[in-house]
C-alpha positions in Angstrom: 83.2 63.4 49.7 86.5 63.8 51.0 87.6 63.7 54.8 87.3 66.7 56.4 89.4 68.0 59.7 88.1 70.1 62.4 89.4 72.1 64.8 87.8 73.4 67.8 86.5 76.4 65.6 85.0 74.3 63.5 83.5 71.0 65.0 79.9 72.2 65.6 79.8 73.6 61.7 81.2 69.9 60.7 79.3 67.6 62.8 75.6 69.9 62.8 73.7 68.0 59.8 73.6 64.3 58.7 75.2 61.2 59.9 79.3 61.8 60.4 81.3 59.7 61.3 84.0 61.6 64.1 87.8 59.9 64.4 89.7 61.6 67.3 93.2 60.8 66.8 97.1 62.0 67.1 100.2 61.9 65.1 101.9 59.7 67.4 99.4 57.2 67.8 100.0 53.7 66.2 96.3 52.6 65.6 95.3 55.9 64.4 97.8 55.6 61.1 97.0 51.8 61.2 92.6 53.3 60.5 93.5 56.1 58.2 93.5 54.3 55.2 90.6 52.6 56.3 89.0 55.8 57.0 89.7 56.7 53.0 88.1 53.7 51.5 84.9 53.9 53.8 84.5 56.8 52.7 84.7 56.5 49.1 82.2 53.6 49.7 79.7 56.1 51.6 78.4 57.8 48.5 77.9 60.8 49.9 75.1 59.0 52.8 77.7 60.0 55.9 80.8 62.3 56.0 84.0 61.8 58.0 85.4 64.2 60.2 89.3 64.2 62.1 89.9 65.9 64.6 93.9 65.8 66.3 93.2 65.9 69.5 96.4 67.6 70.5 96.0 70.5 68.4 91.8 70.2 69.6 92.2 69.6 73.1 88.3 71.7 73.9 86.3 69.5 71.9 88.7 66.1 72.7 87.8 66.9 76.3 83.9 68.2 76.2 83.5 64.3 74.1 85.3 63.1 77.1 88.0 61.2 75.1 90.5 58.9 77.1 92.0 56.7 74.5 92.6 56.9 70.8 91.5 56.4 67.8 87.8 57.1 69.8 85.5 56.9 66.3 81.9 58.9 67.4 78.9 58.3 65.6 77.0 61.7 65.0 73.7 62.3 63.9 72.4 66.1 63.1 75.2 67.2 66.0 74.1 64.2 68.2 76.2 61.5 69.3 74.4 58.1 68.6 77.1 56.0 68.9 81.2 55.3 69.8 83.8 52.4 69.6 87.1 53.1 70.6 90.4 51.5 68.5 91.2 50.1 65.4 88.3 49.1 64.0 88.1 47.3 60.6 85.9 48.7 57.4 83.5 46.3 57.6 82.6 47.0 60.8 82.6 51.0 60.9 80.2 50.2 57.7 77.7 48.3 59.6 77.9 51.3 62.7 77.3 54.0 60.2 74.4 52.0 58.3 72.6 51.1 61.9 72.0 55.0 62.3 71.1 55.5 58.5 
């Protein structure tokens, strides 16, 4: 599956079924570039099991705020439109792996 990006509009449709995997992030911000490509081998890895959703939380300021996001990159754990779980910064593979298989 390939990364997807939300927007306000579109967040509820994104995140309403399975296990995703939600990066909050910015242009500007350092750590955010630094987890993209991160972000693009984890989910070649998932097999289809979890997506990955990004939202920009400049251009998404309604859904950065109801998620209560202070700092970025905030990753959220979703399952079926539920949030089951959240780390916030750069976070390596193996470790957004093991988050995502806890809730599998």
């Amino acid at each position: 599956m390939a990364i997807t990006h939300a927007t306000d509009a579109t967040f509820a449709a994104e995140t309403g079924e399975g296990l995703v995997l939600v990066d909050f992030w910015a242009t500007w911000c350092g750590p955010c570039k630094m987890i993209a490509p991160v972000l693009e081998e984890l989910d070649g890895d998932l097999d289809g099991k979890a997506k990955i959703v990004k939202v920009d939380v400049d251009e998404n300021q309604e859904t950065a705020s109801k998620y209560g996001i202070m700092s970025i990159p905030t990753l959220i754990v979703m399952k079926d439109g539920e949030t089951v779980d959240k780390v916030v910064g750069f976070q390596p593979k193996e470790a957004l792996a093991e988050l995502l298989n806890k809730h599998m």
